[in-house]
ZAMARGU-4260 file (C-alpha; in steps of 0.2 Angstrom, whole numbers, plus 5000, padded with zeros to 4 digits):
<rodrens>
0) 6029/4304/5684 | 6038/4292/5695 | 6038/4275/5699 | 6026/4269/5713 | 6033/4261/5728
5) 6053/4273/5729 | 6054/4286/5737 | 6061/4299/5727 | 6052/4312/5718 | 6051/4313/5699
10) 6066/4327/5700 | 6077/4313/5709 | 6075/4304/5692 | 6077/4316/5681 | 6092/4318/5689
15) 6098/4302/5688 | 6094/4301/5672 | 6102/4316/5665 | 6119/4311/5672 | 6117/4293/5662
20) 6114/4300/5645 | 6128/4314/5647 | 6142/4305/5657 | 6154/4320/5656 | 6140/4331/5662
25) 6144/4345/5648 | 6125/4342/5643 | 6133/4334/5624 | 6121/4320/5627 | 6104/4330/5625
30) 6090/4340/5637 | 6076/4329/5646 | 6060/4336/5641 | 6047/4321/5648 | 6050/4308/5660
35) 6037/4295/5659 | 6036/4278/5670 | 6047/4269/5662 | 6055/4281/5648 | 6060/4296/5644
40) 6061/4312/5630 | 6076/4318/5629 | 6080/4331/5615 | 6097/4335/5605 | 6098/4347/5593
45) 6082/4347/5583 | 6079/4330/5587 | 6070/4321/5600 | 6073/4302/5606 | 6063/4290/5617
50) 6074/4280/5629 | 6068/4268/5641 | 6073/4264/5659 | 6073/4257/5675 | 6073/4259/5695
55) 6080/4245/5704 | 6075/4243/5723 | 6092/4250/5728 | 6085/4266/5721 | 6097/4264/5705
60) 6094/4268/5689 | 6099/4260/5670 | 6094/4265/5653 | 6087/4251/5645 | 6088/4245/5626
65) 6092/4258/5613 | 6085/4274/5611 | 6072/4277/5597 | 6068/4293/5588 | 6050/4300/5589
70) 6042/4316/5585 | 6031/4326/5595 | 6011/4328/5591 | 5998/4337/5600 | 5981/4333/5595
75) 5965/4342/5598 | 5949/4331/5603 | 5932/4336/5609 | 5926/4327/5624 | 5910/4326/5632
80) 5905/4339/5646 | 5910/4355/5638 | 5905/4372/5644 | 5889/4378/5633 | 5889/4397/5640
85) 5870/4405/5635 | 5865/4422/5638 | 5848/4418/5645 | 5836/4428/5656 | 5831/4423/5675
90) 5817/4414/5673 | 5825/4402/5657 | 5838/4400/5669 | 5828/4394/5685 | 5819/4383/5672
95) 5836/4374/5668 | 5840/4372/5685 | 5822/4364/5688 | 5826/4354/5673 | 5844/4349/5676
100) 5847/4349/5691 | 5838/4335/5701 | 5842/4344/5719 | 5827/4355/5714 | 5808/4353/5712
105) 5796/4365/5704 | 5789/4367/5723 | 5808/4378/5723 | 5802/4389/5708 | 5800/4403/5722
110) 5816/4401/5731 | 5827/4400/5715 | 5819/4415/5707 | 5823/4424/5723 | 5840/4421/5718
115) 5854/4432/5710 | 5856/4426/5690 | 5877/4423/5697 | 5872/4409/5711 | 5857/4403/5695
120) 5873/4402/5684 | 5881/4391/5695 | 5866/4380/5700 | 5863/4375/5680 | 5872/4357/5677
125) 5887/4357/5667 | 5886/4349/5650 | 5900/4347/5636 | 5918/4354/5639 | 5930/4355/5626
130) 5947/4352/5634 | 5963/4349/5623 | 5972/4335/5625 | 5991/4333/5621 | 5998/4315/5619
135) 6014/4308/5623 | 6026/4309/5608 | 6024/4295/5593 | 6040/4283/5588 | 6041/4284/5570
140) 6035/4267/5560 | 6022/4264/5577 | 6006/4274/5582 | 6008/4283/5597 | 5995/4278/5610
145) 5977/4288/5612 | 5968/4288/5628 | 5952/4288/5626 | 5940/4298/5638 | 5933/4289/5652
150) 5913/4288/5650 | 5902/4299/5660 | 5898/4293/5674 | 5878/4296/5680 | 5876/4303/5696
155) 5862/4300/5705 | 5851/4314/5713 | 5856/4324/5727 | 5847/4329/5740 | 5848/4347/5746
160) 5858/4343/5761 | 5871/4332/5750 | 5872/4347/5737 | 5875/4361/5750 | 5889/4351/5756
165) 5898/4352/5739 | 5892/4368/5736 | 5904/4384/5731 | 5908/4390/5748 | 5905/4408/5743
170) 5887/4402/5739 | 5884/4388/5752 | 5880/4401/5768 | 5868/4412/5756 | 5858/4393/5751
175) 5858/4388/5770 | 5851/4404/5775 | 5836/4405/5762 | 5833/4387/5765 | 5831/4391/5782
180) 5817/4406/5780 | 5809/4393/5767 | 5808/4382/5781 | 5801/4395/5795 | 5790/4402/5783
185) 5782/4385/5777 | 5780/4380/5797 | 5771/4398/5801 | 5758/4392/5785 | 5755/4374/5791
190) 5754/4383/5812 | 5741/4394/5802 | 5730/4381/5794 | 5728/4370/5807 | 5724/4382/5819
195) 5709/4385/5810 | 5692/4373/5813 | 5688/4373/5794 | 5702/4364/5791 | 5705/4345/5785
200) 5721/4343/5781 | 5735/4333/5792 | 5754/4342/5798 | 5759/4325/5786 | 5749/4330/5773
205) 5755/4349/5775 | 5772/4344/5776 | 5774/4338/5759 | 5765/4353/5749 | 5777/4367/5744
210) 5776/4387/5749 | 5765/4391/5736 | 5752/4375/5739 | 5752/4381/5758 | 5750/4401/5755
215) 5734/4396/5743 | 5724/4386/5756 | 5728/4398/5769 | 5721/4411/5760 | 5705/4400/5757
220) 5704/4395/5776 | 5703/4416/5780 | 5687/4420/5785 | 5684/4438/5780 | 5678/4451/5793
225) 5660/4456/5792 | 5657/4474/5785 | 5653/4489/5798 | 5635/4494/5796 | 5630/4513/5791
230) 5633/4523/5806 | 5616/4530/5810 | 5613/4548/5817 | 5601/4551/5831 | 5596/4567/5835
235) 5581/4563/5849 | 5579/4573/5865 | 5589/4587/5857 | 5579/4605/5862 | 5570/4611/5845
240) 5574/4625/5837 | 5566/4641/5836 | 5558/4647/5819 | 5559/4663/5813 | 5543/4668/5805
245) 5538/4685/5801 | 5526/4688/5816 | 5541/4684/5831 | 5554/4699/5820 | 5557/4711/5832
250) 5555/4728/5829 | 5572/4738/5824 | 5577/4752/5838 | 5578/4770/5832 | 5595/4777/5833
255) 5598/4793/5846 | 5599/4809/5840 | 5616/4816/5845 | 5616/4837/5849 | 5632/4844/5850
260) 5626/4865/5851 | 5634/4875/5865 | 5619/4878/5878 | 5616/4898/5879 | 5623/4905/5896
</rodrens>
């Protein structure tokens, strides 16, 4: 912490101060453990004192008044917007991104359940965080000041384009890219629908519906295909076939008789 407007680092003053509060630089004088704007915390022995100070425009510093003692407390608050980790499964995690955050409409429901549950994770608002917060150190017979948390501030809702450019960037490419098939696929729905001569809806009116709205009346404006008809066999101006009755059998032939005697010479 450094004084605004001089152009030395808070190191530079440590510095300065340090040789002040031990003049024969063997360190006698005590350790600086904080240096605030206009005092510091310097420790000696199981002690610590508060001494202020000041930077003239010379770049100079003095010690101011006499040193106090104090003693060091760290409080633990809880503050608003802590981390709530639930184990929850997808779908109770793309409704509380449909509930929470306002970048997202239930027309979305289909993109975000296409979604890992890590990138989900990330999309769900943050609530409550518990942070610890260590004040400065308390002169004894006065109360150390507390600095209250500053109130949440409500942020207005963000369109898609102004939350992709705060996105993660290890999620940002993976949200334009889905956005972007969202958006072909709902232009080859609305190209669909109009084309067909039932239809009475506008490109406007189109526009405005979401994937699932669009996929619903396309499958109404389909007009099914009319059923083949029973394939019918015709056997006319085929030759007829003979029949076989009793009175066209023909007559078995009598085997040959086969003589194998030698013939007398």
């Amino acid at each position: 912490m450094y004084q605004p407007g001089f152009p030395f680092s808070n190191s530079d003053i440590e510095q300065k101060l340090r040789a002040l509060i031990n003049p024969n630089g063997d360190m006698s004088g005590g350790w600086i453990s904080e240096v605030y704007d206009t005092y510091f915390i310097y420790s000696k022995g199981e002690q610590y004192w508060k001494q202020a100070y000041q930077i003239d425009a010379a770049e100079n510093a003095a010690l101011s008044g006499n040193p106090m003692e104090v003693k060091r407390v760290i409080s633990f608050e809880v503050i608003t917007n802590s981390v709530q980790e639930n184990i929850m499964d997808k779908k109770q995690k793309v409704d509380a991104v449909l509930a929470g955050n306002k970048s997202f409409v239930e027309g979305d429901r289909q993109w975000l359940e296409s979604q890992t549950e890590e990138i989900l994770g990330k999309l769900i608002p943050v609530k409550n965080e518990e942070v610890v917060v260590v004040t400065e150190p308390e002169v004894k017979g006065e109360k150390a000041p507390v600095t209250e948390p500053a109130p949440a501030q409500n942020e207005a809702p963000k369109t898609a384009e102004e939350y992709l450019a705060t996105a993660p960037a290890e999620v940002r490419e993976v949200f334009q890219e889905s956005l972007q098939a969202l958006a072909t696929n709902k232009a080859e729905l609305v190209t669909k629908i109009t084309a067909n001569t039932r239809n009475t809806f506008t490109k406007d009116q189109l526009g405005v519906m979401s994937v699932n709205q669009l996929k619903a009346i396309a499958a109404l404006a389909e007009v099914p295909a009319p059923e083949a008809a029973p394939r019918q066999f015709n056997f006319g101006g085929m030759a007829p076939v003979a029949n076989a009755s009793a009175s066209n059998k023909e007559e078995a032939l009598v085997a040959p008789t086969l003589n194998f005697e030698v013939a007398a010479k």
